[in-house]
N, C-alpha and C positions, 0 to 999 in steps of 0.2 A: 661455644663452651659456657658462656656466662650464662643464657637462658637456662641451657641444662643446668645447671649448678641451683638458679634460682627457682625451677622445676623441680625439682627432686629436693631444694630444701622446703618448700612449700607440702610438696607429700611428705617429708618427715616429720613435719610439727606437726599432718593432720592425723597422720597414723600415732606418734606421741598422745596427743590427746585422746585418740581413740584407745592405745590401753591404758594411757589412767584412766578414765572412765571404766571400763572392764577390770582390771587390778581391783578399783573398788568396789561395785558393784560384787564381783566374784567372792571377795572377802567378806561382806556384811550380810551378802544371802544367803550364807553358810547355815546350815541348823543348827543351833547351838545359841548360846548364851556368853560371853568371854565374861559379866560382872559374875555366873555361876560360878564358871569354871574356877577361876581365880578365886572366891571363895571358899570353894570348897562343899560337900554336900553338908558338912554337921553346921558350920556359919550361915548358910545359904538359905535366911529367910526371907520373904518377901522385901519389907522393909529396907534390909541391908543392900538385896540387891540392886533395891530402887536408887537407892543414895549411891552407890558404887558406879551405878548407871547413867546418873546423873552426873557425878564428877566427872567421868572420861568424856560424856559428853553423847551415849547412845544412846538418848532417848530425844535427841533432834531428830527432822524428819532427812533423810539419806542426803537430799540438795542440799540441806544446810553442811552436813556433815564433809561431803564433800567440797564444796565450796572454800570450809575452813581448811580442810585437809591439805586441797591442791593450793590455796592460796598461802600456805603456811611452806609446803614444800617449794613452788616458788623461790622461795628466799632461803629455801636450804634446809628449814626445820622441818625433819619429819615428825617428830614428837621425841615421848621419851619412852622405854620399854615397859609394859604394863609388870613386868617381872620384876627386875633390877632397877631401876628406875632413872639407869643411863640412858644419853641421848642415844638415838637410834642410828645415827649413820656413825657415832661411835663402835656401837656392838658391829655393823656390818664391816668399817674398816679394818676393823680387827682378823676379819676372817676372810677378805677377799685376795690376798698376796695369794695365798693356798691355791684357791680355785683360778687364782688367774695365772699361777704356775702352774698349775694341773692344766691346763687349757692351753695354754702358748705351747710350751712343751710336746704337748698330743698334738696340736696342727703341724708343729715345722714337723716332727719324728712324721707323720700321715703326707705332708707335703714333699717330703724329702725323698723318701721309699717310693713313693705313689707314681713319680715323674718316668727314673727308670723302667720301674714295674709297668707301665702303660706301654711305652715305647718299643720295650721288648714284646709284649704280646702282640704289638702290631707289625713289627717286624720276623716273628719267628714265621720258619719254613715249614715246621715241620707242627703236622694236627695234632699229631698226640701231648705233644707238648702246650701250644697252644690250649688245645682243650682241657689236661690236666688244668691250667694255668686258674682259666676261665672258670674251672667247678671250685676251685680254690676262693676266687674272687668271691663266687656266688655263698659259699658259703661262710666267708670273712662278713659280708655285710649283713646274713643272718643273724648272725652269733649275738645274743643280746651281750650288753658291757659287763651288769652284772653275775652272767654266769660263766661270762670268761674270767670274770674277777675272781671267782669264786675259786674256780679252777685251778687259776693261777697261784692263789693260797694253797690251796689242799698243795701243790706241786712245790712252793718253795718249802713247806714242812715238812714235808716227805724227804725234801732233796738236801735242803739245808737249813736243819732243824734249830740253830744258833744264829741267825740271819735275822737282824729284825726287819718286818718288812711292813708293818701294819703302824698306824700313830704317823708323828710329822716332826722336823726338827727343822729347825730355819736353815737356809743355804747361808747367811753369814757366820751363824755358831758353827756348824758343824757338815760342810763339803760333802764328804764322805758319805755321809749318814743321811743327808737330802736327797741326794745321789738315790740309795739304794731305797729308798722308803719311796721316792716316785716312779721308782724305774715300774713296775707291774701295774701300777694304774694309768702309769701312761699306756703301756702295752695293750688294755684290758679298751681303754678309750679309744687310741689311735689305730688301733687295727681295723674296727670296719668302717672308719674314714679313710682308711689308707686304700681299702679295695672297694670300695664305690669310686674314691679319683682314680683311681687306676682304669675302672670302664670307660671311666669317662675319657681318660685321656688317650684309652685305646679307642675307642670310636673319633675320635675326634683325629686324631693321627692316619688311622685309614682312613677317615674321607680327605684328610690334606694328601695323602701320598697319590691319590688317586687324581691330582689337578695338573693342569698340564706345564704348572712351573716347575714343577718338581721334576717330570719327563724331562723338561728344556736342562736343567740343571744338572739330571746326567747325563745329556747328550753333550754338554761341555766340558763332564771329566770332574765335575763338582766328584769331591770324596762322600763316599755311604755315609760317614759318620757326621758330614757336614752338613747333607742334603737331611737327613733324620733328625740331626740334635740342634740344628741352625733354622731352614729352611720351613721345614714338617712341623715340628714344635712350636716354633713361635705363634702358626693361626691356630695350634692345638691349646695355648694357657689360655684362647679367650673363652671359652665354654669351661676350661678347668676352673677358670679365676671367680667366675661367677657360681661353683660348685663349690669351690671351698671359702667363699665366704658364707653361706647356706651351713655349709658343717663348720665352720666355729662357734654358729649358734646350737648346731647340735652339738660339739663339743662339751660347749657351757650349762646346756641342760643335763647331758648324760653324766654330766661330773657330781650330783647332788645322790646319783646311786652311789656312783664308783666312790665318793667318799664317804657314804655308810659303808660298804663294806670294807675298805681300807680304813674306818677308823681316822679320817682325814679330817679337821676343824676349819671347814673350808666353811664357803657362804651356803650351798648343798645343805649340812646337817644344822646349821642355824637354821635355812628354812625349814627343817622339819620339825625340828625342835618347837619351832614357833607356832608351826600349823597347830601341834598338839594343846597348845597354852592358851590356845585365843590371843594369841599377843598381836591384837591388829595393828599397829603402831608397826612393828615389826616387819611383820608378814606383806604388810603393805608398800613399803620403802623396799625393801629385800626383792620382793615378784615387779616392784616397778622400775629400778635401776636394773636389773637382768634383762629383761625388755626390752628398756631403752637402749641398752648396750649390745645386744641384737640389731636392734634398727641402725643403731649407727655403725656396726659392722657393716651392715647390710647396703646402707648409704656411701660407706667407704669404697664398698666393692662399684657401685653402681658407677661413681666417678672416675675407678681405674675401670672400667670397659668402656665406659665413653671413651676414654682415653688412648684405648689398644684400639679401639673399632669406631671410627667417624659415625659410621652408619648408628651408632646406639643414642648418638645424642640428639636425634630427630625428638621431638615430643612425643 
């Protein structure tokens, strides 16, 4: 287990470095101008922009730029916002409780639903149901987030036109109201992660029910519900485990729709907001802790499958 551990922390620093590299790279090759932009067209003469250019520091060659950039964040500084001129993992703290409620939330609600819902599709008798089941599946993991969101607005207006449901109000000011303001974007997120683990956990279930412990298990008298939900399931969470740490990063990314259209002040509408400003500073810290917090999702999961499954910690 220690090699693994020091195997997979050695590919996480290198894949780390490989998207800050890209993070940056993907920012400053943008077309555009940010000393422009920020000026303005009626300010934006040559001159100014030169000097403008020169204080943020874009008219070094990309290596120097980066260099300073990552050696700065290193130690924690990502800069300061080319906008507001606060530090920038300030503006981002401000807006990630949001998105990393919108995201926790939509996994357990997708993790929760997702367990039963597989087990029974591999269990049912009967095809029509089954197959009902399955077009259902197929067509949950179609649905993009944003036009289930959308949907889902048109419906609570329609339905209940005094309901707010759009905007955000903190879970310690006000219970209630947190409650009802994330209930539809979790809905709008969690649903086609909830029916992609569902295939998964139905395929994964009928190839366990089909092994010959399971035979042995009710040839002993083993109960249905112990041989299914004890037995069957347990070698079914290691292909689930490794699916759904995959969708909390899709989670994390689908959440920057879902909170435009929910009007959410997550870390999502920061980055858009920022994309628009040229606010590299921003944009850069913002797309690079998102990332990393991917990978070490990603890292997290890789150590509980070692973990359920001997066989995964081979190199």
């Amino acid at each position: 287990m220690t090699r693994t551990l020091l195997l997979r922390g050695l590919e996480l620093l290198a894949v780390a470095f490989g998207a800050s590299v890209l993070t940056f790279l993907m920012i400053h090759l943008v077309p555009g101008d940010a000393a422009q932009v920020m000026l303005g067209a009626a300010d934006a003469s040559p001159e100014k922009i030169a000097a403008l250019r020169h204080s943020l520091g874009l008219d070094q060659p990309l290596v120097v730029q980066y260099a300073l950039w990552i050696g700065h964040a290193l130690q924690g500084d990502f800069g300061t916002s080319l906008w507001t001129g606060r530090p920038v993992l300030a503006e981002i703290a401000g807006r990630v409780p949001v998105t990393l409620e919108l995201t926790c939330v939509s996994l357990a609600v997708a993790v929760v639903l997702s367990l039963p819902a597989g087990c029974l599709m591999a269990t049912l008798r009967q095809p029509a149901a089954d197959l009902t089941l399955r077009v259902l599946c197929i067509a949950g993991v179609t649905v993009p987030s944003f036009w289930l969101g959308t949907l889902l607005l048109y419906g609570a207006g329609r339905l209940a036109p005094g309901v707010a449901v759009v905007g955000w109000v903190n879970f310690s000011e006000n219970p209630a109201g947190n409650l009802t303001r994330i209930a539809l974007p979790t809905i709008a997120l969690a649903l086609p992660v909830m029916t992609a683990l569902s295939r998964v956990v139905r395929a994964a279930m009928l190839e366990a029910i089909g092994q010959d412990y399971i035979r042995t298990a009710r040839a002993k008298g083993v109960a249905e519900w112990r041989v299914i939900g004890v037995h069957a399931l347990r070698n079914a969470l290691i292909p689930f485990t490794t699916t759904a740490g995959i969708m909390a990063g899709y989670l994390f990314g689908g959440s920057v729709v879902v909170e435009q259209v929910f009007a959410l002040p997550g870390l999502g509408r920061l980055m858009i907001g920022a994309i628009a400003e040229r606010n590299y500073p921003l944009i850069q810290a913002a797309i690079l802790l998102a990332t990393l917090t991917f990978v070490f999702v990603n890292f997290a999961v890789d150590l509980l499958y070692a973990a359920l499954d001997p066989r995964a910690r081979e190199p």
